[in-house]
MARGUBA-206786 format. One record per atom (N, C-alpha, C): residue in one letter; atom name; x, y, z. Coordinates in Angstrom, 2 decimals. Atoms other than C-alpha are relative to their C-alpha. Last residue first. Layout:
residues N
DRENKE   code   site         X         Y         Z
DRENKE      a     CA         X         Y         Z
...
//
This chain:
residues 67
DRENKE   code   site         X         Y         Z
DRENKE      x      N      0.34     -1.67     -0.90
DRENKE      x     CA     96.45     83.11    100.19
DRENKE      x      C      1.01      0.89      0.53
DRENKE      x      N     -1.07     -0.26     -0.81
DRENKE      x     CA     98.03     80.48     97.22
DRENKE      x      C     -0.62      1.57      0.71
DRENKE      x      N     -0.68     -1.26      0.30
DRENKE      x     CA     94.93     79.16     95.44
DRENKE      x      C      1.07      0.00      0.84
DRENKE      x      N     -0.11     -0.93     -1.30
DRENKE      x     CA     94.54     75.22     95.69
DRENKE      x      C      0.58      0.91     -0.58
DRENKE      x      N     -1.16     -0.72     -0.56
DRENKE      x     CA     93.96     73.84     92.31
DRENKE      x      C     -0.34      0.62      1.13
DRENKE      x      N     -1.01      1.17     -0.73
DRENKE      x     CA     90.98     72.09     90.57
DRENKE      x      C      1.33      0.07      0.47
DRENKE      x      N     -1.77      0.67      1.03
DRENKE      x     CA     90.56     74.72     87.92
DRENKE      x      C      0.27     -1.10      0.91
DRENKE      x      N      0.66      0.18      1.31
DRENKE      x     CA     86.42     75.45     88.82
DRENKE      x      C      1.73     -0.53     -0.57
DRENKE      x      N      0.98      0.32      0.36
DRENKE      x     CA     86.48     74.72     92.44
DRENKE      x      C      0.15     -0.66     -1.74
DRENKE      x      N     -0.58      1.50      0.25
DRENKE      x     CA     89.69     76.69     92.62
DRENKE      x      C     -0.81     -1.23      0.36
DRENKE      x      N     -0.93      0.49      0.94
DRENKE      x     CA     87.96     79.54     91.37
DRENKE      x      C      1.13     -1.11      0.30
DRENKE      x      N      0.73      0.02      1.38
DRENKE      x     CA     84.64     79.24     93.51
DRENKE      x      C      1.38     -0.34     -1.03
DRENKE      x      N      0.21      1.55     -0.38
DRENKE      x     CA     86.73     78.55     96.89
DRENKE      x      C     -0.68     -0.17     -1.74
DRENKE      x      N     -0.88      1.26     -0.37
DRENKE      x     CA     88.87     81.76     96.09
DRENKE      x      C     -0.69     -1.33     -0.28
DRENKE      x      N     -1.09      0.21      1.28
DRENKE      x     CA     86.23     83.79     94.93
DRENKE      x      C      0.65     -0.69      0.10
DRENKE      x      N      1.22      0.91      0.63
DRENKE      x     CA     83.95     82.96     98.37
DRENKE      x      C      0.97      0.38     -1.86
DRENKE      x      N     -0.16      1.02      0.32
DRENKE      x     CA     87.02     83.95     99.97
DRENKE      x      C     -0.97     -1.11     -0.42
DRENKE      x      N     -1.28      0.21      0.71
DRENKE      x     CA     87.21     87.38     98.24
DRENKE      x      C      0.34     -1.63      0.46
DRENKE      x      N      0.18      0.12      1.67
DRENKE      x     CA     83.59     88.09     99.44
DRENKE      x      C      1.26     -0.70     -0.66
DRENKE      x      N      1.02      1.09      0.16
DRENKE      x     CA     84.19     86.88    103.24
DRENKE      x      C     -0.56     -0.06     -1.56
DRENKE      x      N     -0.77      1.19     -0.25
DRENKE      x     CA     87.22     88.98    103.31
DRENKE      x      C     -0.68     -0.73     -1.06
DRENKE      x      N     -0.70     -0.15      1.71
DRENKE      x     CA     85.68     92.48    101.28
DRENKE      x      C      0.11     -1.91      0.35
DRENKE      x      N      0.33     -0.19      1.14
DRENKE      x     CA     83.06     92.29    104.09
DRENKE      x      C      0.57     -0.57     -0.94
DRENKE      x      N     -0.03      1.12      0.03
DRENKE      x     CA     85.60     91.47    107.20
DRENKE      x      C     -1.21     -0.28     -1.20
DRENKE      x      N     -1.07      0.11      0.28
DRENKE      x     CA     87.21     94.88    105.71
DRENKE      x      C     -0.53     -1.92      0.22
DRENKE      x      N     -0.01     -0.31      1.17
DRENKE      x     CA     83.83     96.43    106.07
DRENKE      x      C      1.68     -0.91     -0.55
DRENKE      x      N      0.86      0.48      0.84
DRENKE      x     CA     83.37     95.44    109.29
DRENKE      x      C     -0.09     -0.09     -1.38
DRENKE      x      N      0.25      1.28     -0.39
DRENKE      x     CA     86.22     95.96    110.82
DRENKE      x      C     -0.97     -0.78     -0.73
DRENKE      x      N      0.45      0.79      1.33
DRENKE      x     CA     86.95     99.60    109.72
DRENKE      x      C      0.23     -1.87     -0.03
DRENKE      x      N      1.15     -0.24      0.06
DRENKE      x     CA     87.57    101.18    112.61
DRENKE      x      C     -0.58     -0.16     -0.90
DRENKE      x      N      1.18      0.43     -1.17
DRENKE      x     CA     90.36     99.37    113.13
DRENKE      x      C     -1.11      0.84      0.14
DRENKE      x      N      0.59      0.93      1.02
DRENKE      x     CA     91.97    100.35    109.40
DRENKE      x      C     -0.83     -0.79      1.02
DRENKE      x      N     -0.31      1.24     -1.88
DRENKE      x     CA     92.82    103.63    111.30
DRENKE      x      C     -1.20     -0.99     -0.78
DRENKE      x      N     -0.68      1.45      0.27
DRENKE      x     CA     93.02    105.79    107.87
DRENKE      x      C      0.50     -0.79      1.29
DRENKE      x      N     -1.38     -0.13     -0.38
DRENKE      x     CA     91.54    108.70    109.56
DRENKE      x      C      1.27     -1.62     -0.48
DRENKE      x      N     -0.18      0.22     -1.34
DRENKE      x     CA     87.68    106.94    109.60
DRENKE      x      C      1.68      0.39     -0.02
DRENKE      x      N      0.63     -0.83     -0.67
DRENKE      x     CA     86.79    108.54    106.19
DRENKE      x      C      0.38      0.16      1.60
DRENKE      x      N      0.03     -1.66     -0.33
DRENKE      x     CA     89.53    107.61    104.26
DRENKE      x      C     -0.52      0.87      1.08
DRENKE      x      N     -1.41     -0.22     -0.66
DRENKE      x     CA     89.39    103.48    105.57
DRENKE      x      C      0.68      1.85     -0.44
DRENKE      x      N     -0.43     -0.11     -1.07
DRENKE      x     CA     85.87    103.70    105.58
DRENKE      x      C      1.49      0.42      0.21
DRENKE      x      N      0.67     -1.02     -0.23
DRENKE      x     CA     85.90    104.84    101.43
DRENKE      x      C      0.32      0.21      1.95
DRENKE      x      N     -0.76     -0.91      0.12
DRENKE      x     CA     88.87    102.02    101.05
DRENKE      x      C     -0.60      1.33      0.51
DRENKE      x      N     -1.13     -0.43     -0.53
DRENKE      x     CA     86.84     99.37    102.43
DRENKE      x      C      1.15      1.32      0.43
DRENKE      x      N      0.27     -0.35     -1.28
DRENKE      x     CA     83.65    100.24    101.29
DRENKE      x      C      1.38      0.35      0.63
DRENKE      x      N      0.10     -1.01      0.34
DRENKE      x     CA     85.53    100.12     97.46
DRENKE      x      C     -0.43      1.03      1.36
DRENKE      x      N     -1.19     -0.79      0.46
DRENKE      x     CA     86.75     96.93     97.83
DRENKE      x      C     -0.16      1.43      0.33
DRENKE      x      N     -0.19      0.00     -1.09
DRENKE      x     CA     83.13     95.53     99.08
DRENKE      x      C      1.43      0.86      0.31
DRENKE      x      N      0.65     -0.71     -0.94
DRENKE      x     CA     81.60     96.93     95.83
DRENKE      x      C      0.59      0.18      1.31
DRENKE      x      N     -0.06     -1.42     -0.10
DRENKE      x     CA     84.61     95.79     94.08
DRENKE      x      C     -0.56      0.91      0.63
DRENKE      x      N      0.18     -0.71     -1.24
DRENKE      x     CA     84.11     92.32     95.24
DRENKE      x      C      0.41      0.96     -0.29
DRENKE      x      N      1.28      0.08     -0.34
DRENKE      x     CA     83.41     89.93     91.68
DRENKE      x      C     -0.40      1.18      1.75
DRENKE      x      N      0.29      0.94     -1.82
DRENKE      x     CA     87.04     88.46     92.35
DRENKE      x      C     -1.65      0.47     -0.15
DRENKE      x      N      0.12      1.36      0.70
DRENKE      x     CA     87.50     90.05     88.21
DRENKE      x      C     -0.19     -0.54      1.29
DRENKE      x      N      1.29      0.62      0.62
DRENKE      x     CA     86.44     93.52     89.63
DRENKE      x      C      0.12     -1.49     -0.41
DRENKE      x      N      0.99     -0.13     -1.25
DRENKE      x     CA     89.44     93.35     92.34
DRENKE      x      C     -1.24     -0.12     -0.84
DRENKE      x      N      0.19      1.37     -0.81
DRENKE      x     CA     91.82     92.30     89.75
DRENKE      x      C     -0.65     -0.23      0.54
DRENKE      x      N      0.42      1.16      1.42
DRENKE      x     CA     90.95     94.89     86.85
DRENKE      x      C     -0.01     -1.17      1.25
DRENKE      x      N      2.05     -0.14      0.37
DRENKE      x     CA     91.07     97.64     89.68
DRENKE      x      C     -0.30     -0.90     -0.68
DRENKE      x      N      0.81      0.32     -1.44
DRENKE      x     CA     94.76     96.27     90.68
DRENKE      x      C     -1.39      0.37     -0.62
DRENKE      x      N      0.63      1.72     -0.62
DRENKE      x     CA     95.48     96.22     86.87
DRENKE      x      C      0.12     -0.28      1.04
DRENKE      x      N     -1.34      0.89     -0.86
DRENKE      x     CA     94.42     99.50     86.06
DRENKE      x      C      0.08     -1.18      0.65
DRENKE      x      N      0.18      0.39     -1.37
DRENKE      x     CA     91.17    100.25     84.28
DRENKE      x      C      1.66     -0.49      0.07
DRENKE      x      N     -0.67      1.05     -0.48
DRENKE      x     CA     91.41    102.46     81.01
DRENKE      x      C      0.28     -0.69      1.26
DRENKE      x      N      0.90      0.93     -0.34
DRENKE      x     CA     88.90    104.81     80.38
DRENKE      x      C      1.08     -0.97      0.46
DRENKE      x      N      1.12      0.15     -1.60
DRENKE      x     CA     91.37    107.56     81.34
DRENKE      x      C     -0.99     -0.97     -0.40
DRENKE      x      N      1.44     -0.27      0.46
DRENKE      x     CA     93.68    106.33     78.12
DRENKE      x      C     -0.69      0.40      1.12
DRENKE      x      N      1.19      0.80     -0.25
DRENKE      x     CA     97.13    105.30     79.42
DRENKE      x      C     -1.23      0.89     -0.19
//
């Protein structure tokens, strides 16, 4: 694989439009000892982005996603 090449978890998380929030996540979840409870905020971040993707793409296909 090429180093430009995005992997397809990274390809999924930019196509939801929440990489920024993705990216908090993971940074808290290094910094704070990987204890994913001190990372609350940032995790209810990525949520609230990923289910505004959800409602948008089955919106646009007329399908319930599977959460």
């Amino acid at each position: 694989m090429a180093a430009e090449e995005i992997d397809e978890w990274d390809k999924r998380i930019q196509d939801t439009g929440c990489a920024k929030e993705n990216e908090a996540v993971l940074i808290c979840y290094a910094d704070k000892g990987r204890d994913w409870r001190a990372c609350k905020e940032e995790v209810a971040k990525f949520k609230a982005c990923h289910d505004r993707y959800v409602k948008m793409k089955e919106a646009a296909e007329g399908v319930k996603l599977v959460r």
